[in-house]
TORGUPA-344782 format. One record per residue (C-alpha): residue in one letter; x, y negated, z negated; residue number from 1. Coordinates in steps of 0.001 Angstrom, whole numbers, padded with zeros to 6 digits, always signed. Layout:
r=a	xx=X	yy=Y	zz=Z	k=NUM
...
***
This chain:
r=x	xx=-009995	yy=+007579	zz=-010155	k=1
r=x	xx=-009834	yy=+010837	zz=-007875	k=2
r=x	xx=-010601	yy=+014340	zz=-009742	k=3
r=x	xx=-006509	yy=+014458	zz=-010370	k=4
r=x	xx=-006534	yy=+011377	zz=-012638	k=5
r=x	xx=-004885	yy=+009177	zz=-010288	k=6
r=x	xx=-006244	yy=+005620	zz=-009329	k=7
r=x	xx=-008711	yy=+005347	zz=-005929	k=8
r=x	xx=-006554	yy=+002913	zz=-003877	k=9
r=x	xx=-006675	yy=+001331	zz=-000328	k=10
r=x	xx=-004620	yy=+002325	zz=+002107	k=11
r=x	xx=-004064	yy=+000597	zz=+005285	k=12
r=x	xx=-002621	yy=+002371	zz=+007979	k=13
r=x	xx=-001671	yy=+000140	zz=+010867	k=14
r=x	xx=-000773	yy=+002250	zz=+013719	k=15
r=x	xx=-000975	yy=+000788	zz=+017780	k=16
r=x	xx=-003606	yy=+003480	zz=+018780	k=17
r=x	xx=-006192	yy=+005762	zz=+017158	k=18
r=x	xx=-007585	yy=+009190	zz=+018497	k=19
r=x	xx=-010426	yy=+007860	zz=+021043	k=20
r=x	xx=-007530	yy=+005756	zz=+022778	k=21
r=x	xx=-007054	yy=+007204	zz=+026238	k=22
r=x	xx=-003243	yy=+007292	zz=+025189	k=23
r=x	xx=-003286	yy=+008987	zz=+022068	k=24
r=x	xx=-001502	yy=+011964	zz=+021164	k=25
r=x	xx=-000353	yy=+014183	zz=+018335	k=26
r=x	xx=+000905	yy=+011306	zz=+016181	k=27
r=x	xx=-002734	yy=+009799	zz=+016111	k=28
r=x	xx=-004164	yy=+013257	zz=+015032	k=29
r=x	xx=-001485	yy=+013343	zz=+012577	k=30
r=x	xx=-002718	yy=+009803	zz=+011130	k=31
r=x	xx=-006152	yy=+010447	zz=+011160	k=32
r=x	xx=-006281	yy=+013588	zz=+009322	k=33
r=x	xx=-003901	yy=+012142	zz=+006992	k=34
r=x	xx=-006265	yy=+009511	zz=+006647	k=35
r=x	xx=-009420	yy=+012102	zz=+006348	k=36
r=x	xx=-007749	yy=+013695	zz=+003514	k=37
r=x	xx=-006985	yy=+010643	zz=+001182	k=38
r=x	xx=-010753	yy=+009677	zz=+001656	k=39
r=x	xx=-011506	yy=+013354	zz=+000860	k=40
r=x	xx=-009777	yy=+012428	zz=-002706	k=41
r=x	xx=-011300	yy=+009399	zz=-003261	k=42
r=x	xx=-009149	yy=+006631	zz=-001776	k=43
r=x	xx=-010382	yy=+003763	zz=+001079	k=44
r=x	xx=-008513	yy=+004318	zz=+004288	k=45
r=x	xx=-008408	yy=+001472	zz=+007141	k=46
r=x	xx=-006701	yy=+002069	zz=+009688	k=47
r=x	xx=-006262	yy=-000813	zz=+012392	k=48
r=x	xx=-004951	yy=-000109	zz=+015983	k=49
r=x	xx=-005593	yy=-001538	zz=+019546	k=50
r=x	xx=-009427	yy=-002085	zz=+021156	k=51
r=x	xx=-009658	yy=-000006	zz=+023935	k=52
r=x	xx=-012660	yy=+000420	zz=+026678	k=53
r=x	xx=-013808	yy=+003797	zz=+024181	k=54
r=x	xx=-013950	yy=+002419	zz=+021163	k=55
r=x	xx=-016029	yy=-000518	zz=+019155	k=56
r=x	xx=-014073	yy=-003465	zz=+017635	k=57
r=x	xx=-015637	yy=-001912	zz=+014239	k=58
r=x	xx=-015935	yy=+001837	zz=+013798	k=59
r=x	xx=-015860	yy=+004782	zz=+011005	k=60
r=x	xx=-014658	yy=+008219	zz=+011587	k=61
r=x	xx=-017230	yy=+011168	zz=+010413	k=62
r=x	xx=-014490	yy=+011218	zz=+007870	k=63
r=x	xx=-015465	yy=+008192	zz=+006478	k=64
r=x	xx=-012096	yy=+006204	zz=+007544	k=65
r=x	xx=-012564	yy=+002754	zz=+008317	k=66
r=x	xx=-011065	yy=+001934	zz=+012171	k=67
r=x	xx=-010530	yy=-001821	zz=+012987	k=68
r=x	xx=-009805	yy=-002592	zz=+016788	k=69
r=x	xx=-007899	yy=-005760	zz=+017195	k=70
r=x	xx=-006069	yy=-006879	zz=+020173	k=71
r=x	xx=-004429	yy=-005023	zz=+023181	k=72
r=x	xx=-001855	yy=-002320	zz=+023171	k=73
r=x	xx=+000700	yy=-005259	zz=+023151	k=74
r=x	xx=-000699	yy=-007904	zz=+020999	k=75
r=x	xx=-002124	yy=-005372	zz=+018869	k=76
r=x	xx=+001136	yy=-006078	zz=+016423	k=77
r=x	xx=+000497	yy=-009399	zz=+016098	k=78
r=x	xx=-003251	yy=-009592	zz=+015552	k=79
r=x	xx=-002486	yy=-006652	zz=+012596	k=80
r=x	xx=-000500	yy=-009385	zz=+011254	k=81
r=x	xx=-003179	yy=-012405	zz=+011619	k=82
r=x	xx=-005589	yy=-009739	zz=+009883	k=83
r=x	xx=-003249	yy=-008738	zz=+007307	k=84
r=x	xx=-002725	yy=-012356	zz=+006381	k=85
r=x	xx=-006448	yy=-013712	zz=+006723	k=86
r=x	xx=-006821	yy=-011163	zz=+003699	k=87
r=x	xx=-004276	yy=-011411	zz=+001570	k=88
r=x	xx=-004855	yy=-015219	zz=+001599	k=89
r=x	xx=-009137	yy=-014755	zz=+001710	k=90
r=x	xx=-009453	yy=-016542	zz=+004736	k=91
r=x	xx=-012587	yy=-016861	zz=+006718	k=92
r=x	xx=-014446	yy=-013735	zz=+008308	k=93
r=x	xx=-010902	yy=-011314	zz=+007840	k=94
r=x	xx=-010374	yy=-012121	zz=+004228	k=95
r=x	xx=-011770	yy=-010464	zz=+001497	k=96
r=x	xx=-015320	yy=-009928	zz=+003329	k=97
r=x	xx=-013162	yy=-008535	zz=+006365	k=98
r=x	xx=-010303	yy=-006689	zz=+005466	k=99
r=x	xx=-009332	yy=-007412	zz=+002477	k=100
r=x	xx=-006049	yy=-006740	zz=+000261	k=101
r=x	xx=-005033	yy=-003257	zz=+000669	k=102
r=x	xx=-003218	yy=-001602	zz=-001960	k=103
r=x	xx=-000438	yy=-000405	zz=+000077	k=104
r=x	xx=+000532	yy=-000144	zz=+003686	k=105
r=x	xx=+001104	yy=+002328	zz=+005895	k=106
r=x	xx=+003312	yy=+001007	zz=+008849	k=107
r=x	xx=+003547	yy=+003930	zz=+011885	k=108
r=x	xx=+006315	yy=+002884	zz=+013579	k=109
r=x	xx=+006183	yy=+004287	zz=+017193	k=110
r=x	xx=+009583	yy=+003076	zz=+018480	k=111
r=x	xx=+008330	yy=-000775	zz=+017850	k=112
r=x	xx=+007356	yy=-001264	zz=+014050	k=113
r=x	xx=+004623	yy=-003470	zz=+012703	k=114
r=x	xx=+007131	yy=-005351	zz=+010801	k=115
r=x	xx=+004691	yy=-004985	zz=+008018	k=116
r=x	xx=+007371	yy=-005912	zz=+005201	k=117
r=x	xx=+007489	yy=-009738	zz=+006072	k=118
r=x	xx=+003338	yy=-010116	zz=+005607	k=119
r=x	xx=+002140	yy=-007441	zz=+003295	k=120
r=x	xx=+002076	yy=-008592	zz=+000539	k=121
r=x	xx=+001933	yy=-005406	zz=-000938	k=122
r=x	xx=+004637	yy=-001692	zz=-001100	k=123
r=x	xx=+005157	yy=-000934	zz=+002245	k=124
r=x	xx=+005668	yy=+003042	zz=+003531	k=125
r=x	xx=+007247	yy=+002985	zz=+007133	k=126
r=x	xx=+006125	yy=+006037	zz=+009465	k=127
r=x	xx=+008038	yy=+007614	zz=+011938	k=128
r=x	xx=+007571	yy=+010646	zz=+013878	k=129
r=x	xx=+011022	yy=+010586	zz=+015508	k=130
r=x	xx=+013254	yy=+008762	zz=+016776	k=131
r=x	xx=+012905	yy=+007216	zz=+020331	k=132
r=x	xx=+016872	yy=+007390	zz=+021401	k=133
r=x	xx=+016523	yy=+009399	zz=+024839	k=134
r=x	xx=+012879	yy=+007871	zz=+025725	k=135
r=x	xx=+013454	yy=+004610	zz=+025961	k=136
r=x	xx=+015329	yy=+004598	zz=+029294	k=137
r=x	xx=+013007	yy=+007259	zz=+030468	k=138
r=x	xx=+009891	yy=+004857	zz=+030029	k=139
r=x	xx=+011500	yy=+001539	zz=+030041	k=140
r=x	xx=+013645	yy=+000038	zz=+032369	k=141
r=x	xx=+017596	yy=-000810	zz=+031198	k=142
r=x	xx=+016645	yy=-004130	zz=+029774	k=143
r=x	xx=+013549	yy=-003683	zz=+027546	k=144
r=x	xx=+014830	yy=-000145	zz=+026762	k=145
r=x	xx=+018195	yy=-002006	zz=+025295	k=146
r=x	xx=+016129	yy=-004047	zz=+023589	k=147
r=x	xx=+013668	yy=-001254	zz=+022323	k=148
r=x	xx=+016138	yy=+000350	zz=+020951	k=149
r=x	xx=+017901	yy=-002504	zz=+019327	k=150
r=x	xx=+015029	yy=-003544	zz=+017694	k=151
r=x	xx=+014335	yy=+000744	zz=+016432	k=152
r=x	xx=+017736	yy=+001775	zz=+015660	k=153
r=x	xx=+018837	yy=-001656	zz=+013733	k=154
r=x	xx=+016582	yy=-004530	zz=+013489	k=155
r=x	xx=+014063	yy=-002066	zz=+011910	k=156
r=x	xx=+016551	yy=+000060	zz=+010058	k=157
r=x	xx=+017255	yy=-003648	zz=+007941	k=158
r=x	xx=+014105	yy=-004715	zz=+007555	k=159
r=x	xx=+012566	yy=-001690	zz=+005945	k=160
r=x	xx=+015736	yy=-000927	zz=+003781	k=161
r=x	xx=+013581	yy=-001444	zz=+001115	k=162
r=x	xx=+010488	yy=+000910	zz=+001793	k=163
r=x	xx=+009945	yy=+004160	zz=+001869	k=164
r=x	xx=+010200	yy=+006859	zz=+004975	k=165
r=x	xx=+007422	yy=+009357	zz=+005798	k=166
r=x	xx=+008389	yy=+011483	zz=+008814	k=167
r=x	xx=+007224	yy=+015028	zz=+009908	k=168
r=x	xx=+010593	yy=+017075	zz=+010410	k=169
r=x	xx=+013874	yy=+017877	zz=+009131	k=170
r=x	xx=+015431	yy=+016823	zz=+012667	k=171
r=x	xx=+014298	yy=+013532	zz=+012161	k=172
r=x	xx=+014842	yy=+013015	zz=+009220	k=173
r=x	xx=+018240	yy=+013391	zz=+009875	k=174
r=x	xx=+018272	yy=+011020	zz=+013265	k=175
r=x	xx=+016954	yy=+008076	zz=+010372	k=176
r=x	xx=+019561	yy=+009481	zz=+007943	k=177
r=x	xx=+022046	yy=+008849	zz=+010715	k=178
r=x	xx=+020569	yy=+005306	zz=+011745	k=179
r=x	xx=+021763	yy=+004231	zz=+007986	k=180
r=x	xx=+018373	yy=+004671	zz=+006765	k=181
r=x	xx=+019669	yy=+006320	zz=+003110	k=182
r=x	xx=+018238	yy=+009638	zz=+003052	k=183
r=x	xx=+016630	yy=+010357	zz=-000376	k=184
r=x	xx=+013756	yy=+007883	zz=+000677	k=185
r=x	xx=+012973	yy=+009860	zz=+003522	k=186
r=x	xx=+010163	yy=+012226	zz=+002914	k=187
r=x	xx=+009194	yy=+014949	zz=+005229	k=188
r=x	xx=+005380	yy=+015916	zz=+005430	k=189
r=x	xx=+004808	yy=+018042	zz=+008155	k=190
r=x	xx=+001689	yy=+018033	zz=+010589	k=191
r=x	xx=-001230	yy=+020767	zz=+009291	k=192
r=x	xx=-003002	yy=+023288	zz=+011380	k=193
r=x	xx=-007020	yy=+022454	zz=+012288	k=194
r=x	xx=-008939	yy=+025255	zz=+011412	k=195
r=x	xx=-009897	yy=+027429	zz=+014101	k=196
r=x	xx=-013735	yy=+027466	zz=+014707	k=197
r=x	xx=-014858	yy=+028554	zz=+017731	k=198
r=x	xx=-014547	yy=+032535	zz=+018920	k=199
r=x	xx=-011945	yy=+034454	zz=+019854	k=200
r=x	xx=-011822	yy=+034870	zz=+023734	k=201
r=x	xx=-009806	yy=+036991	zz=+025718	k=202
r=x	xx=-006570	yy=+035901	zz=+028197	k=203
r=x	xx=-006757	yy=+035684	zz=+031576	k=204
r=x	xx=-006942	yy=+038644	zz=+033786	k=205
r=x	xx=-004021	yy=+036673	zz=+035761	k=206
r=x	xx=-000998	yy=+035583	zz=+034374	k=207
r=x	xx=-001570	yy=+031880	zz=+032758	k=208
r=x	xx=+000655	yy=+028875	zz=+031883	k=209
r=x	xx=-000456	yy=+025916	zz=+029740	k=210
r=x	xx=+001193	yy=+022056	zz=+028886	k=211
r=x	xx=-001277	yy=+020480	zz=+026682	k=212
r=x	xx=-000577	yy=+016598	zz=+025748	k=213
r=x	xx=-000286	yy=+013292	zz=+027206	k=214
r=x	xx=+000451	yy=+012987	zz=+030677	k=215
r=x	xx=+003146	yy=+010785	zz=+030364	k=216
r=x	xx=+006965	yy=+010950	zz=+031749	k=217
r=x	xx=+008805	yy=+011975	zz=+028757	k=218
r=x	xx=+006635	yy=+015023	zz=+028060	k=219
r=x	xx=+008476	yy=+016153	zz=+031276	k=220
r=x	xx=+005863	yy=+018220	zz=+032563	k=221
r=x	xx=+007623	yy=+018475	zz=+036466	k=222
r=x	xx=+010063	yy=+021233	zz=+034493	k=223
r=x	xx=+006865	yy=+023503	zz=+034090	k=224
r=x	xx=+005467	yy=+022879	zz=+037745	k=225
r=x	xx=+009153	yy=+023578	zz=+039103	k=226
r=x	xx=+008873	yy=+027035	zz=+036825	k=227
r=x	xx=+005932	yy=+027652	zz=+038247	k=228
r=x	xx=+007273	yy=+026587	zz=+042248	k=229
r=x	xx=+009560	yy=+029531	zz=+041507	k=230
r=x	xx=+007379	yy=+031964	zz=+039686	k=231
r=x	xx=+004399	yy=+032033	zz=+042252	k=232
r=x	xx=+006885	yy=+034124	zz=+044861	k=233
r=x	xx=+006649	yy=+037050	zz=+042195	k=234
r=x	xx=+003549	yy=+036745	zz=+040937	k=235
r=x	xx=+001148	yy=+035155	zz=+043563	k=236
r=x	xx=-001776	yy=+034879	zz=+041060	k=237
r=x	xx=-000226	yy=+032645	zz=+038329	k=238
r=x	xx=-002098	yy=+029543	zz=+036918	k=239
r=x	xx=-000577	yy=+027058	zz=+035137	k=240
r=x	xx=-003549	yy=+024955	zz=+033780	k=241
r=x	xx=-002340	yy=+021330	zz=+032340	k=242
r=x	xx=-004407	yy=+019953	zz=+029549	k=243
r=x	xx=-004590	yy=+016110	zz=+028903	k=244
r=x	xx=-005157	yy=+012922	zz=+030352	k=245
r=x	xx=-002083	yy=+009544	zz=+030811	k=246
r=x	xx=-001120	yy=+007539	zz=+033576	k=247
r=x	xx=+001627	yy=+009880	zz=+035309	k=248
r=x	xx=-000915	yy=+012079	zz=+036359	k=249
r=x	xx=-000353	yy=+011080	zz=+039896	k=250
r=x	xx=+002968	yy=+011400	zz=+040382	k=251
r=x	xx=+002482	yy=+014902	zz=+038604	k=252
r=x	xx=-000364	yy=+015881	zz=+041232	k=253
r=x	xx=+002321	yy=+014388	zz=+043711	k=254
r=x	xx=+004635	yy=+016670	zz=+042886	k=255
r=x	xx=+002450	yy=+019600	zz=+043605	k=256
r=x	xx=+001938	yy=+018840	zz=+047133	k=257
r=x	xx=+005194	yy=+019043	zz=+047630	k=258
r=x	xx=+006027	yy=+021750	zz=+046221	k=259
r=x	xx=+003129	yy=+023417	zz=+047614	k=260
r=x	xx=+001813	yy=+025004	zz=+044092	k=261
r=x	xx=-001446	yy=+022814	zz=+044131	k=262
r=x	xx=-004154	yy=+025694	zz=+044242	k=263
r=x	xx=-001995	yy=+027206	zz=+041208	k=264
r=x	xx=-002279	yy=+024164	zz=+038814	k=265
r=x	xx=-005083	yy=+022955	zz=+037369	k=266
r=x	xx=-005321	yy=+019239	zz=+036284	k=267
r=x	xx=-008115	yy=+019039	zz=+033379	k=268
r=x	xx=-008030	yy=+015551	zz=+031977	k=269
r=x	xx=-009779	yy=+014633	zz=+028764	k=270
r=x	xx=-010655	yy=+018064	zz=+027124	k=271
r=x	xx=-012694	yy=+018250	zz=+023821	k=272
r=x	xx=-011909	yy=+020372	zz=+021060	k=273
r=x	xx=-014276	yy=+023400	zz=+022432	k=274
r=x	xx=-012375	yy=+022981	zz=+025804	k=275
r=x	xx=-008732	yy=+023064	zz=+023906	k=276
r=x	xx=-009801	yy=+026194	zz=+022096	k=277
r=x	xx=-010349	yy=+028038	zz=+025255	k=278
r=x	xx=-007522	yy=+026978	zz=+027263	k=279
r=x	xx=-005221	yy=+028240	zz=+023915	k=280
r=x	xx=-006925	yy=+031215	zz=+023072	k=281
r=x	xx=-007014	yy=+032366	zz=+027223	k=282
r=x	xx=-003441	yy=+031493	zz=+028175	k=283
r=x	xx=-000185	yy=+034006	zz=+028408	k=284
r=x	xx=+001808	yy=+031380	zz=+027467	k=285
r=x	xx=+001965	yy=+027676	zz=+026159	k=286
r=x	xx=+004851	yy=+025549	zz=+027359	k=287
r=x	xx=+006566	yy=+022173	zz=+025580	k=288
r=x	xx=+008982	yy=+020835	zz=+028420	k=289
r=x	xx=+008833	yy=+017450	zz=+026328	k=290
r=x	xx=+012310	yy=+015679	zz=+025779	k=291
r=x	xx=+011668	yy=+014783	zz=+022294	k=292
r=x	xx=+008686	yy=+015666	zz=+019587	k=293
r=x	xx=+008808	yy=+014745	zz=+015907	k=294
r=x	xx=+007362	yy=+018026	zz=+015244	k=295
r=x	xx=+005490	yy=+020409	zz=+018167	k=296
r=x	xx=+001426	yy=+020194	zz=+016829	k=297
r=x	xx=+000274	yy=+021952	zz=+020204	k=298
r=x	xx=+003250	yy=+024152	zz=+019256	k=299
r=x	xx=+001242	yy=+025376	zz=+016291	k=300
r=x	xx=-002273	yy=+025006	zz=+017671	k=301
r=x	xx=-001633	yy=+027584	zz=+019895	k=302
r=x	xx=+000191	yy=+029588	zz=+017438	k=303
r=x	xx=-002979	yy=+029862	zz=+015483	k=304
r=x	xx=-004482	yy=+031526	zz=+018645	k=305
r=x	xx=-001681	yy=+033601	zz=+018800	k=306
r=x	xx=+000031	yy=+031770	zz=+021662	k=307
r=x	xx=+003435	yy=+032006	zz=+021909	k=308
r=x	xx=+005314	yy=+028776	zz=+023154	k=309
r=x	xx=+008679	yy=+028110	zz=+025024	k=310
r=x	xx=+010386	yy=+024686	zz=+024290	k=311
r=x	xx=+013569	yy=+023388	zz=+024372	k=312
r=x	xx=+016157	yy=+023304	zz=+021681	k=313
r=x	xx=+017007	yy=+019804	zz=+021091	k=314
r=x	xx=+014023	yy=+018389	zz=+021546	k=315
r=x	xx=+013274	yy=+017391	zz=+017870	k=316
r=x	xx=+011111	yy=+018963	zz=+015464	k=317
r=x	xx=+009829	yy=+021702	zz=+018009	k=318
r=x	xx=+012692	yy=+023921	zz=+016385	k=319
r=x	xx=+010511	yy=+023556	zz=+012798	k=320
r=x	xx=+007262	yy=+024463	zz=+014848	k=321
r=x	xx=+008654	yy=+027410	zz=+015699	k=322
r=x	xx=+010436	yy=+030549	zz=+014481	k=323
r=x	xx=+013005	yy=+030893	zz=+017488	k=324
r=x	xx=+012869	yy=+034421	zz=+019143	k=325
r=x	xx=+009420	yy=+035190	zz=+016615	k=326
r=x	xx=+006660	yy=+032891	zz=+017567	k=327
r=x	xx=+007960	yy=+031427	zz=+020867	k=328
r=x	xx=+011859	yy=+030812	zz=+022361	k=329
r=x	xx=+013869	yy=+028059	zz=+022239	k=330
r=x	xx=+015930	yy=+027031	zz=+025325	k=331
r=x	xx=+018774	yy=+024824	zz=+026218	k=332
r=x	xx=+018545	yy=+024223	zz=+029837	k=333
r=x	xx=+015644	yy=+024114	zz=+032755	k=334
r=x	xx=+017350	yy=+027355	zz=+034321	k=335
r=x	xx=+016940	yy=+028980	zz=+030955	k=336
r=x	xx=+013241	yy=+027745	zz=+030641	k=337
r=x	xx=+012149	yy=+029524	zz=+033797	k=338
r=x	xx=+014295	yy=+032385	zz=+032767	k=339
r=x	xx=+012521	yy=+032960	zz=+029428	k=340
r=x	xx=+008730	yy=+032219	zz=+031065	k=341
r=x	xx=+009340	yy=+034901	zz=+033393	k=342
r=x	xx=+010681	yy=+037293	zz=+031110	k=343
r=x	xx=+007794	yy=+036791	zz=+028598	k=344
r=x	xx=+005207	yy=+036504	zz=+031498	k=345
r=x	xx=+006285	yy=+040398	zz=+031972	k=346
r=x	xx=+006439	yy=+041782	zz=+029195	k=347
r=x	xx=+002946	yy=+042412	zz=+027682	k=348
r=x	xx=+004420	yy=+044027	zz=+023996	k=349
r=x	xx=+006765	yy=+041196	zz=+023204	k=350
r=x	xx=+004668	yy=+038793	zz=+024280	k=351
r=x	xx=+002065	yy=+039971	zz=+021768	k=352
r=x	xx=+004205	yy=+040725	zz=+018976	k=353
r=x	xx=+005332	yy=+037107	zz=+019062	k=354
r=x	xx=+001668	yy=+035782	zz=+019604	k=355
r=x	xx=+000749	yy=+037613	zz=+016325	k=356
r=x	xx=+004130	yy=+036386	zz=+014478	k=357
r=x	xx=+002756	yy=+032922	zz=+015717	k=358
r=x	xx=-000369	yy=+033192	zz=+013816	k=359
r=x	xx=+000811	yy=+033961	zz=+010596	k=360
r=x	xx=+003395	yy=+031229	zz=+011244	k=361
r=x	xx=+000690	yy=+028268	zz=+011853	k=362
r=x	xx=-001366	yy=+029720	zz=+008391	k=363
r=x	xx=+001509	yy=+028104	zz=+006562	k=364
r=x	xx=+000584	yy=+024638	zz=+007532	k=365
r=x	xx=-002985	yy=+023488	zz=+006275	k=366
r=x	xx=-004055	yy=+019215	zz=+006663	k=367
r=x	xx=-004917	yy=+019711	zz=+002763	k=368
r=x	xx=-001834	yy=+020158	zz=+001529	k=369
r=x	xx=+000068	yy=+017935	zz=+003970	k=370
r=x	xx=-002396	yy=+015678	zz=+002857	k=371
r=x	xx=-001862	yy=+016533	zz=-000688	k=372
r=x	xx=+001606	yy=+015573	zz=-000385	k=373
r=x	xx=+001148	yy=+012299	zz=+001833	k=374
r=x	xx=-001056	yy=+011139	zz=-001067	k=375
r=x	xx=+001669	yy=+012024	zz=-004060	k=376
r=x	xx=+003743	yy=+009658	zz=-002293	k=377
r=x	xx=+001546	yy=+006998	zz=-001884	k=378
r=x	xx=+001114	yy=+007476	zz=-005134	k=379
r=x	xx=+004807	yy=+007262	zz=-006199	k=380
r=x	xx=+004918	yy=+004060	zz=-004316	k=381
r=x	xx=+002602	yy=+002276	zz=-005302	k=382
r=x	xx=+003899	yy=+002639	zz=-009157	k=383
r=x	xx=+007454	yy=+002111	zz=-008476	k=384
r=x	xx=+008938	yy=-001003	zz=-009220	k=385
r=x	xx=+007699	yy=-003456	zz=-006612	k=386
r=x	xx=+009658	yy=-003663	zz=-003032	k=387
r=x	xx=+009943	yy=-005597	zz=-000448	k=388
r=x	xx=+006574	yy=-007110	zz=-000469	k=389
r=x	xx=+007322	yy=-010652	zz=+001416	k=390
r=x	xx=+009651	yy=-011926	zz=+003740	k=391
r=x	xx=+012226	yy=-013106	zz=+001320	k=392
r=x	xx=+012841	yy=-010000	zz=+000044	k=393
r=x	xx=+013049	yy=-008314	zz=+003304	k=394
r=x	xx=+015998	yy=-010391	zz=+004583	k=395
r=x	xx=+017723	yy=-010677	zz=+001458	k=396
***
């Protein structure tokens, strides 16, 4: 039992990467902390993703959350399964010694499920972040991004019609609403807000630009270097500093060169948490060109240094990150998105005003209560009347 009465349970989260990964992102600091919290009240959390070259095939966060590395980024899916299986059944080193039976099932479904409901064995909750609609072409080309989003929009859509949804915005919420997923099992639990530990340090003396995230082609970071191929006539001294490591670095850096802004951009890679807190607290500006977030957690990180962002309008749950024309603006178009960075970029009042509207804004979202919630619902699951818990039920 935790201190609220309610039964200490395992959860198993099974999720394709975890927060050392190379190629993790928001959605694996979402998990995590989520994870960090229900072992803060009492439950077991494992949490089984892809082996990477950072990480041990057995490891345990300072949180205390149990992190299993099995297979590669593709055959990760399949070896969660084999696990799964080895101990529901008790067999050999993954059974009960290994894994054992978790008590429910956490299945973070990153465009490609886990297709947990056909080997559970036990209430599945299915995690989504948003819905992958305009990145599968971007990243994929015509035939596995038809088949991507086959397999997200309808394959998955029927085979979880019996579980639960977790996701962390109203916007997509209402993309899974719209995929027939029926809407009152969709629960929304926003992202939290990390604390902010280190000091407080002061802007740049220049004007200062930053894209924190994943370098990868959907984050769309060429819209900030094109801003900031236009920006440098007027203001020769601007920096754009972007934060984060992934594989399109190079055709990123690329793109500099020829648009001859490389001694105004500043490639970082891998930054630690000391290292993200300066870049936050000592830019103008934070910028999300991305084409589609669940819900904008740099967004609100730099809000809580009193960072203003500028994002676009459809992109997702970036809207709910944000107070429009308060914390940050919200654009509809690259021309606009230049527009507003140079507008903001000029004037120092407004600018300010919205960087203090933005901290106030972030203080509304805290990991214990999104936590909180993420455990009532695990909760609710797990004593509901049983689900789709094998494969006949899932097809039937």
């Amino acid at each position: 039992m935790d201190d609220s009465g309610t039964p200490a349970r395992h959860v198993l989260f099974l999720n394709w990467r975890d927060t050392t990964n190379p190629e993790g992102g928001g959605s694996e600091v979402y998990i995590e902390r989520i994870a960090a919290e229900l072992v803060a009240v009492g439950h077991r959390v494992t949490m089984l993703c892809a082996a990477h070259e950072n990480g041990r095939p057995e490891d345990h966060t300072p949180e205390g959350v149990r992190v299993l590395r099995r297979g590669s980024r593709h055959t990760v899916y399949a070896r969660a399964a084999l696990t799964c299986l080895a101990g529901r059944f008790n067999l050999g080193p993954l059974g009960r010694r290994g894994l054992g039976r978790p008590d429910l099932v956490v299945d973070v479904c990153n465009g490609v499920p886990f297709f947990a409901p056909l080997y559970a064995g036990r209430p599945v909750v299915a995690l989504v972040h948003h819905v992958h609609r305009e990145q599968w072409p971007v990243v994929f080309g015509p035939w596995m991004a038809r088949l991507g989003w086959w397999i997200e929009s309808w394959l998955a859509v029927r085979l979880y019609r019996r579980c639960r949804y977790v996701t962390v915005s109203q916007a997509s919420r209402t993309e899974l609403a719209e995929l027939g997923v029926a809407a009152d099992r969709i629960a929304v639990v926003p992202n939290g807000t990390p604390p902010v530990t280190g000091p407080p340090l002061p802007r740049t003396t220049h004007p200062s630009l930053l894209v924190l995230g994943r370098l990868v082609p959907h984050k769309r970071v060429e819209i900030a270097l094109r801003a900031v191929a236009e920006l440098v006539h007027e203001l020769p001294d601007l920096e754009l500093v972007v934060a984060g490591q992934g594989w399109w670095e190079q055709p990123l850096r690329e793109l500099c060169d020829e648009l001859g802004i490389s001694e105004h951009v500043r490639f970082t890679g891998f930054i630690s948490e000391n290292e993200k807190h300066e870049v936050l607290s000592s830019a103008w500006l934070a910028l999300t060109p991305s084409l589609k977030e669940g819900w904008g957690l740099t967004i609100v990180e730099a809000a809580a240094r009193s960072t203003p962002t500028v994002a676009f309008r459809y992109a997702g749950g970036v809207a709910e990150a944000m107070v429009d024309t308060e914390t940050g603006l919200l654009v509809d178009d690259e021309r606009e998105f230049t527009d507003r960075v140079r507008e903001l970029l000029a004037d120092d009042v407004r600018r300010k005003a919205m960087g203090e509207a933005a901290l106030l804004h972030a203080s509304r979202f805290t990991w214990t209560a999104t936590g909180a919630r993420f455990a009532q619902l695990l909760d609710e699951v797990a004593t509901a009347p049983a689900r789709a818990t094998d494969r006949a039920a899932a097809l039937s």
